[in-house]
BADRENZA-495852 format. One line per field, with one value per residue: residue number from 0; residue in three letters; x, y, z of N, C-alpha, C, CB in turn. Coordinates in steps of 0.2 Angstrom, whole numbers, plus 5000, padded with zeros to 4 digits. Each point is the difference from the previous one (the first is absolute). Glycine has a CB too. Example, Ala and Ser with C-alpha at 12.3 -4.5 7.8 and 13.67 -1.06 7.14 Angstrom:
2
pos	0,1
code	ala,ser
n.east	5066,5007
n.north	4972,5011
n.up	5039,4990
ca.east	4996,5004
ca.north	5006,5006
ca.up	5000,5001
c.east	5004,4996
c.north	5006,5005
c.up	5000,5003
cb.east	4991,5006
cb.north	4994,4997
cb.up	5006,4990
//
This chain:
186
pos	0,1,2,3,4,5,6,7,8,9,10,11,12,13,14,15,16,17,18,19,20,21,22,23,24,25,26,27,28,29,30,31,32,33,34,35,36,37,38,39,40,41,42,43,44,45,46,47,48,49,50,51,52,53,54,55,56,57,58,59,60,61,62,63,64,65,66,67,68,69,70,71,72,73,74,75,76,77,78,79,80,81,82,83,84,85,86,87,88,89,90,91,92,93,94,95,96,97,98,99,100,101,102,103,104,105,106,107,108,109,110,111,112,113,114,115,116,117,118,119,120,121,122,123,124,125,126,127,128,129,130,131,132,133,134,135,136,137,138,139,140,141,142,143,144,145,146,147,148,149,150,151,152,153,154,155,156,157,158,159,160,161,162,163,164,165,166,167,168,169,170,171,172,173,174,175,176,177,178,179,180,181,182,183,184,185
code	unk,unk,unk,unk,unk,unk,unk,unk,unk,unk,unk,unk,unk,unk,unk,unk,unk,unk,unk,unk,unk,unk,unk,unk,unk,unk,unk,unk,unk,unk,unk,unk,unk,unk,unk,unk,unk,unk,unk,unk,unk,unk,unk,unk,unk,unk,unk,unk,unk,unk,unk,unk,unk,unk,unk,unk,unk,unk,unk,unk,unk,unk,unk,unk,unk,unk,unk,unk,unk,unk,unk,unk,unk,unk,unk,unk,unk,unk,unk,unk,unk,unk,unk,unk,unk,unk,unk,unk,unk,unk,unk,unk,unk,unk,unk,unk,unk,unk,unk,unk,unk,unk,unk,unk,unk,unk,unk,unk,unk,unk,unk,unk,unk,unk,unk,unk,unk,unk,unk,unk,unk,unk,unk,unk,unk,unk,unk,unk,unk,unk,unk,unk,unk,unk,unk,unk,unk,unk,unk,unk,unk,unk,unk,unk,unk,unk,unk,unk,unk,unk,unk,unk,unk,unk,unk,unk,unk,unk,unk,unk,unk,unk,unk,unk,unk,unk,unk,unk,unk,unk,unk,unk,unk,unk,unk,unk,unk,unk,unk,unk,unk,unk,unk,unk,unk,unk
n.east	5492,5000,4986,5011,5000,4990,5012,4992,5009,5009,4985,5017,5001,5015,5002,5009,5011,4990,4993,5016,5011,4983,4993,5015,4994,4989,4998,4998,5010,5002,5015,4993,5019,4995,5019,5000,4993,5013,4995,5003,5016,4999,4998,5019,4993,4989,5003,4990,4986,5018,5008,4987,4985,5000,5005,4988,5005,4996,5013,4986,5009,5000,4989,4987,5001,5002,4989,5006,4989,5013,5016,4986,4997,4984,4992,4999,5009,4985,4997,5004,5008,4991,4992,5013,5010,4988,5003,5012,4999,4987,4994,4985,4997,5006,5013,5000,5006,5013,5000,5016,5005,5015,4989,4989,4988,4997,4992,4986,4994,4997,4992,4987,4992,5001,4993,4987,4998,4994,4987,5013,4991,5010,5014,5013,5012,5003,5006,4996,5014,4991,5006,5010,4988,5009,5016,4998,4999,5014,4988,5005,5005,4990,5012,4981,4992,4992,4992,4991,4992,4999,4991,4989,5009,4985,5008,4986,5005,4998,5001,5007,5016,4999,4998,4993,5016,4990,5004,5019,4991,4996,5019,5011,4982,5001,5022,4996,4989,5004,5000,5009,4992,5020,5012,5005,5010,5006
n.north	5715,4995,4994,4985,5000,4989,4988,5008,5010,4987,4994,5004,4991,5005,4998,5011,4991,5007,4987,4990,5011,5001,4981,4995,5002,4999,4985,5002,5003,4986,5007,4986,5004,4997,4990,4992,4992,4995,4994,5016,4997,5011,4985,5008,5012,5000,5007,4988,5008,5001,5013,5006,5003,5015,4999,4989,4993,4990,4997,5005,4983,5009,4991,5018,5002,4980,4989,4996,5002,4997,5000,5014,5001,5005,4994,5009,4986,4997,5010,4984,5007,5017,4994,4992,5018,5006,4991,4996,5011,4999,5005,5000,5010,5008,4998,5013,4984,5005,4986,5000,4986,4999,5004,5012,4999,4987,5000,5011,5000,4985,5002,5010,4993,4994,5008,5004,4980,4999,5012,5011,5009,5008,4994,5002,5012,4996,5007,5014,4989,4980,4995,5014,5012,4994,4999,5017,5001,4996,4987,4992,4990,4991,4987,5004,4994,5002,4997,5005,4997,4989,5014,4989,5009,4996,4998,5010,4990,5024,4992,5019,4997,4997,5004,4983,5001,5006,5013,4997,4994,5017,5010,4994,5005,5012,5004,5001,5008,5010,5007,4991,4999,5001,5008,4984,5009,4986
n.up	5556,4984,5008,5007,4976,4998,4988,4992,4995,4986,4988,4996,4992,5015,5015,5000,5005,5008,4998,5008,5008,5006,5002,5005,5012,4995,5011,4989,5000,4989,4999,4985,5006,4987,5002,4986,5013,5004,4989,4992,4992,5014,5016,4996,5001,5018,5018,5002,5009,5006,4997,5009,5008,5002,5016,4997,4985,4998,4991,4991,4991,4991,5003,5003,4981,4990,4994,4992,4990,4989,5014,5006,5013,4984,5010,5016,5009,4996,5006,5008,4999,5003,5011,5005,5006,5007,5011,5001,5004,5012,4986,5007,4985,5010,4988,5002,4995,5002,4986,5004,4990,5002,4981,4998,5011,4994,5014,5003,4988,5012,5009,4993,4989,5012,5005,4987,4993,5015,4995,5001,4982,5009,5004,4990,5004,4989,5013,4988,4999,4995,5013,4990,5010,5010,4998,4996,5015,5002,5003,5009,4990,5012,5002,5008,4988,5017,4982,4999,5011,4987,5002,5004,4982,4993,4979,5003,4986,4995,4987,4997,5006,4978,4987,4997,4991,4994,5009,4994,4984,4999,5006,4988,4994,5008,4990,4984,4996,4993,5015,5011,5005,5006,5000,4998,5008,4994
ca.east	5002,4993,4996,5001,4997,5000,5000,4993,4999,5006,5000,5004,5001,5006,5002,5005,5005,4998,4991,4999,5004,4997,4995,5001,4996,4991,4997,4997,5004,5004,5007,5002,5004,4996,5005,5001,5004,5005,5001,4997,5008,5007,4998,5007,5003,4996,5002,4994,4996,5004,5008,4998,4993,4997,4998,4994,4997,4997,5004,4994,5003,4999,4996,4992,4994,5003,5003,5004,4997,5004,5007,5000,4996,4993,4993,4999,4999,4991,4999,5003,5009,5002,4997,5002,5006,4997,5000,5007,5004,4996,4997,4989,4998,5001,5008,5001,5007,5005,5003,5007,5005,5007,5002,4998,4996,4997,4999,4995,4992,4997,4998,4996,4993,4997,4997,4995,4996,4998,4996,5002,5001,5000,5005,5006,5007,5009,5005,5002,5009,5004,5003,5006,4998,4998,5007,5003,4997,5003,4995,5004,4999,4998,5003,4995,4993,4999,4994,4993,4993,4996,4992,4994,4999,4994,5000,4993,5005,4996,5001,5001,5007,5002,4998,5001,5000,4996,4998,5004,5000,4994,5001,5007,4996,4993,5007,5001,4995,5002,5001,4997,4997,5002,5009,5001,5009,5005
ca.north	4993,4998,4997,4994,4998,4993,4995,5001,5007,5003,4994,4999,4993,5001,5001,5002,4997,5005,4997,4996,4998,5005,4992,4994,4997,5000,4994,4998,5000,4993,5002,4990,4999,4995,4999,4994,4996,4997,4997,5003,4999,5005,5001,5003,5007,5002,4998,4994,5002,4999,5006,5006,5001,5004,4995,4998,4996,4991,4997,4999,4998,5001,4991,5000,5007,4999,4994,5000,4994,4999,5003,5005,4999,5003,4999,5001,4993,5000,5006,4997,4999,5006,5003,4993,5004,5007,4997,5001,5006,5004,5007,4997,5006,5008,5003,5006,5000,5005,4996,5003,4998,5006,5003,5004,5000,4992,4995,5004,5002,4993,4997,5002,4998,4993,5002,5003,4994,4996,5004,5006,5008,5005,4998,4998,5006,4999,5004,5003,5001,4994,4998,5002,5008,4997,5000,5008,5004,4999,4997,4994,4997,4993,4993,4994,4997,4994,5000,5003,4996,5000,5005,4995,5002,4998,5005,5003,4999,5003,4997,5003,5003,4994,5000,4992,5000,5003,5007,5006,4996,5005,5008,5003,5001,5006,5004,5000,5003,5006,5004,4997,5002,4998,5002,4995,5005,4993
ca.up	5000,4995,5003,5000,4998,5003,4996,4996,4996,4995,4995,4994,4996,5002,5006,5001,5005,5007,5003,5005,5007,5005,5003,5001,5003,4998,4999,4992,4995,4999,4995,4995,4994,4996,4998,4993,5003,4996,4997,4992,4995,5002,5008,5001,5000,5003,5005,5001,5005,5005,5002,5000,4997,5004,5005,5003,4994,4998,4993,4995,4994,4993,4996,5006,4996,4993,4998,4992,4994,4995,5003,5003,5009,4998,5000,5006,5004,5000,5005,5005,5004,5001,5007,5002,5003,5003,5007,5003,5003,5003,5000,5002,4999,5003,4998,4993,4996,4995,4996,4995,4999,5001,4993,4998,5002,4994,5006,5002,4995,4999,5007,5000,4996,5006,5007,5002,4998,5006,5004,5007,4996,5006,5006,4996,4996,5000,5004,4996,4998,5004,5004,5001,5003,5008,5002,4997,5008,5006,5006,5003,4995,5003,4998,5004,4996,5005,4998,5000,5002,4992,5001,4998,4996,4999,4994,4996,4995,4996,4992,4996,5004,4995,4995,4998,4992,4995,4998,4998,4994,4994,5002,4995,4992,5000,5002,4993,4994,4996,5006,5006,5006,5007,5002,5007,5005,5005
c.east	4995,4997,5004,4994,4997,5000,4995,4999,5007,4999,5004,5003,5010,5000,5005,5003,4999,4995,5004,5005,4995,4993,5002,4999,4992,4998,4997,5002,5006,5005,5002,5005,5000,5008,4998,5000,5005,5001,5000,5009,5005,4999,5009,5002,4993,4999,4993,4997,5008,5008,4999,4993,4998,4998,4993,4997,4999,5001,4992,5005,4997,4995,4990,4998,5001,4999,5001,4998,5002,5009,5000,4997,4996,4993,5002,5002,4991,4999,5000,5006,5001,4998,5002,5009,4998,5001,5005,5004,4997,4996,4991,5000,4999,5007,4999,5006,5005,5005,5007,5006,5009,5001,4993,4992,4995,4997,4993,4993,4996,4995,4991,4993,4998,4995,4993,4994,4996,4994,5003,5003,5001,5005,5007,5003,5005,5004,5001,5008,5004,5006,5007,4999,5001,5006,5003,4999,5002,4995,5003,5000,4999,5002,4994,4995,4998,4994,4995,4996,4995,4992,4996,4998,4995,4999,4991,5001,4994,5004,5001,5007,5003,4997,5000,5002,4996,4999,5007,5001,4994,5004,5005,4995,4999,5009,5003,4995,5000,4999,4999,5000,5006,5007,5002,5007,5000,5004
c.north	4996,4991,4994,4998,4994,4994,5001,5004,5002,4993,5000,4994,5000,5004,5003,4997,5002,4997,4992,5000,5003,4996,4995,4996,4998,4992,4997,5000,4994,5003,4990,5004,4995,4998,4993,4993,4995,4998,5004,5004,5006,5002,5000,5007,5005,5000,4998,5003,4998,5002,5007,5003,5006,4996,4998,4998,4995,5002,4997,4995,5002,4994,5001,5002,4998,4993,4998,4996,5001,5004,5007,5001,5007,5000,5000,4992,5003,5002,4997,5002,5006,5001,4997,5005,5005,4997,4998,5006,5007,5007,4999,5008,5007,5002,5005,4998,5002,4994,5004,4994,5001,5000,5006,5002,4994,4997,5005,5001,4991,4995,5006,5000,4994,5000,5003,4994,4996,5004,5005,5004,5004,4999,4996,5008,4997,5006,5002,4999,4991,4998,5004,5008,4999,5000,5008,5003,4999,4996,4993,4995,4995,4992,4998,5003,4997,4998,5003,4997,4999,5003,4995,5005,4995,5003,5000,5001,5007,5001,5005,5002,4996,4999,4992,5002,5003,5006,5004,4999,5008,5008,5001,5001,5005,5006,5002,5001,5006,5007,4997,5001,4998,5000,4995,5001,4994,5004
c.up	4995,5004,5000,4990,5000,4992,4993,4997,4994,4995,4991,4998,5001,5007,5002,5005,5006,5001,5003,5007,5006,5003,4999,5003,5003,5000,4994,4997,4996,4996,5000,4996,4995,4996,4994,5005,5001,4996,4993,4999,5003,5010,5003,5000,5005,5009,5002,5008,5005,5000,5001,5000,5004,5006,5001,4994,4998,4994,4997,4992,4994,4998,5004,4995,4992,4999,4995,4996,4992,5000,5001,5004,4997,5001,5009,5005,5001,5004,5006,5003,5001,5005,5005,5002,5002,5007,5004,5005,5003,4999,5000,4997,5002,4999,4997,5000,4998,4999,4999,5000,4999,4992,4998,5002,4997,5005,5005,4997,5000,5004,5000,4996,5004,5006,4998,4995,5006,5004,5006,4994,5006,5006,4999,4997,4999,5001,4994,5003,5002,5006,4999,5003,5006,5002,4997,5007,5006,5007,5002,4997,5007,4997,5005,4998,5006,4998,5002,5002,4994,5004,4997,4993,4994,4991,4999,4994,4995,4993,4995,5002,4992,4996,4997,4992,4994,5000,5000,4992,4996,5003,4997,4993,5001,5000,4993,4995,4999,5004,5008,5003,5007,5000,5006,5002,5003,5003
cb.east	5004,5008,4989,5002,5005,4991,5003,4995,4993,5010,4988,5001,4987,5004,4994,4998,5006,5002,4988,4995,5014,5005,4993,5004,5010,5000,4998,4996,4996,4991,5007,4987,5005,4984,5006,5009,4993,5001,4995,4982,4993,5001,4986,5002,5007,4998,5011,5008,4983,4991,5005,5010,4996,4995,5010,4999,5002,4989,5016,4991,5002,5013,5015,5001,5002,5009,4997,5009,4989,4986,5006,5003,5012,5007,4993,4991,5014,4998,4994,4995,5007,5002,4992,4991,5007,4992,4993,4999,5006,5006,5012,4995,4997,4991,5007,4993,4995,5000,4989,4997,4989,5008,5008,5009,5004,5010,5016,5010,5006,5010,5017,5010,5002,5011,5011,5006,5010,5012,4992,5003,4992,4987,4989,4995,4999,5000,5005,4988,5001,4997,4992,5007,4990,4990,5001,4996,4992,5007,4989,4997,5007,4992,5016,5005,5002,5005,5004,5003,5001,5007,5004,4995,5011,4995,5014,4996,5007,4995,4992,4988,5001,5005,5003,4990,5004,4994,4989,5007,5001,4982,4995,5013,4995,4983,5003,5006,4994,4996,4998,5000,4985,4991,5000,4992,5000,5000
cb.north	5001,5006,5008,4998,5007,5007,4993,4996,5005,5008,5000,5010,5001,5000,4993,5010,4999,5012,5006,4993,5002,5013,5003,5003,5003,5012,5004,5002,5011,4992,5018,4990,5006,5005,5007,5008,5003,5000,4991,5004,4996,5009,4991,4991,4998,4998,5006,4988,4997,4991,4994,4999,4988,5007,5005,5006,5006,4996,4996,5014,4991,5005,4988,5002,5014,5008,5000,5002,5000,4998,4992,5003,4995,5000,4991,5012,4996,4993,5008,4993,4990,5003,5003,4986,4998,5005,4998,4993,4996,4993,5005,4989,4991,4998,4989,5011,4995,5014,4995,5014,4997,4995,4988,4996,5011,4996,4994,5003,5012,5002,4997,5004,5003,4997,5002,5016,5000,4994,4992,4993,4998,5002,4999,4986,5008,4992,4995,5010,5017,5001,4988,4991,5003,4993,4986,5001,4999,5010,5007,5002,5004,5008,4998,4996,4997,5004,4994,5005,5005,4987,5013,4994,5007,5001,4996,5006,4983,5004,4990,5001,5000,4996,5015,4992,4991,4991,4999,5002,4981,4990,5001,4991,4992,4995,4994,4994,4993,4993,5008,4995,4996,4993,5013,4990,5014,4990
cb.up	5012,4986,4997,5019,4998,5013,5011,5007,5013,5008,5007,5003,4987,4988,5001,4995,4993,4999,4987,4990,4994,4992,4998,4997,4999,4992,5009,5000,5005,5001,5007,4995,5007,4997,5011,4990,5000,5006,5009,5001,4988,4985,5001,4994,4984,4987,5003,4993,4996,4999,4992,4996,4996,4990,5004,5010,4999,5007,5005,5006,5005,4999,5002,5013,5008,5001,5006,5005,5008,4993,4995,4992,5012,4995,4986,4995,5008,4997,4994,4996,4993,4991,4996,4991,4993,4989,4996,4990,4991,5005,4993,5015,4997,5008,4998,4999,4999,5006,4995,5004,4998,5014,4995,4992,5003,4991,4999,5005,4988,4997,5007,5005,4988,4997,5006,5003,4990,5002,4997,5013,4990,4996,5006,4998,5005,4992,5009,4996,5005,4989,5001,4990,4993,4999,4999,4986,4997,4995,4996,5009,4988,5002,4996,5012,4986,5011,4998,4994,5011,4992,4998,5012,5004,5016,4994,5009,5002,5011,5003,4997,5018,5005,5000,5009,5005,4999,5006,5013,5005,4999,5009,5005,4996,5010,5012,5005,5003,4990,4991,5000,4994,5003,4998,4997,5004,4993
//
């Protein structure tokens, strides 16, 4: 019989559809769905927190990890407010967070910088195969929300999770010289 594993001992950056069905009822364990939200252009073609989520999951927005400046949702909000949702949704520092959204995963990778920006490196994931793996898999799906006990989350903001304008400025130069020192992957 294998061992119970524990939260703490799976710091992967992915999680499979097994790891979490098998901790849904873990306490610690927090499941977000990070969606656009109504208001965004293809929130039509996309199914919404409320037709469907993993169960025992918290809605998270798009606008909580994004905000829009010269009409593109590329820069971060202020670490107030990001932490000002974490809370909401009751996530704190003894979570282990599992992110995912019902398209490619954009909304989740999003969050998930946010999150280890706020300080919960190591305790943050995204559902490998996303929400359509999960619906593909035939698992349960969930319409009830009754909310979440907001948490006294507390960010430890760690500043090397994000790179500031100037230093990706020089780190495209140093990319561009006759042999270069740095490779950057989007």
């Amino acid at each position: 019989m294998p061992r119970p594993v524990s939260v703490a001992e799976e710091p992967s950056v992915l999680v499979t559809t097994d790891w979490l069905a098998a901790r849904l009822d873990d306490m610690d364990v927090v499941v977000v769905h990070v969606e656009f939200g109504a208001e965004a252009a293809d929130a039509a073609v996309r199914a919404a927190f409320d037709e469907g989520h993993v169960p025992f999951a918290r809605p998270l927005e798009w606008r909580a990890v994004a905000a829009t400046r010269d009409g593109l949702p590329n820069e971060f909000p202020p670490a107030a407010q990001m932490a000002e949702a974490a809370r909401r949704i009751g996530i704190g520092f003894n979570s282990r967070v599992v992110l995912y959204d019902t398209g490619a995963g954009l909304e989740a990778a999003r969050a998930f910088v946010a999150l280890e920006y706020l300080g919960l490196v190591g305790r943050v994931s995204i559902l490998d195969g996303q929400w359509k793996k999960w619906v593909r898999e035939g698992r349960e799906l969930s319409r009830f929300y009754s909310g979440a006990e907001p948490s006294d989350f507390v960010p430890a903001i760690r500043s090397d999770v994000l790179v500031d304008r100037r230093t990706m400025e020089d780190f495209v130069w140093t990319g561009l010289e006759t042999v270069p020192t740095a490779v950057a992957i989007d």
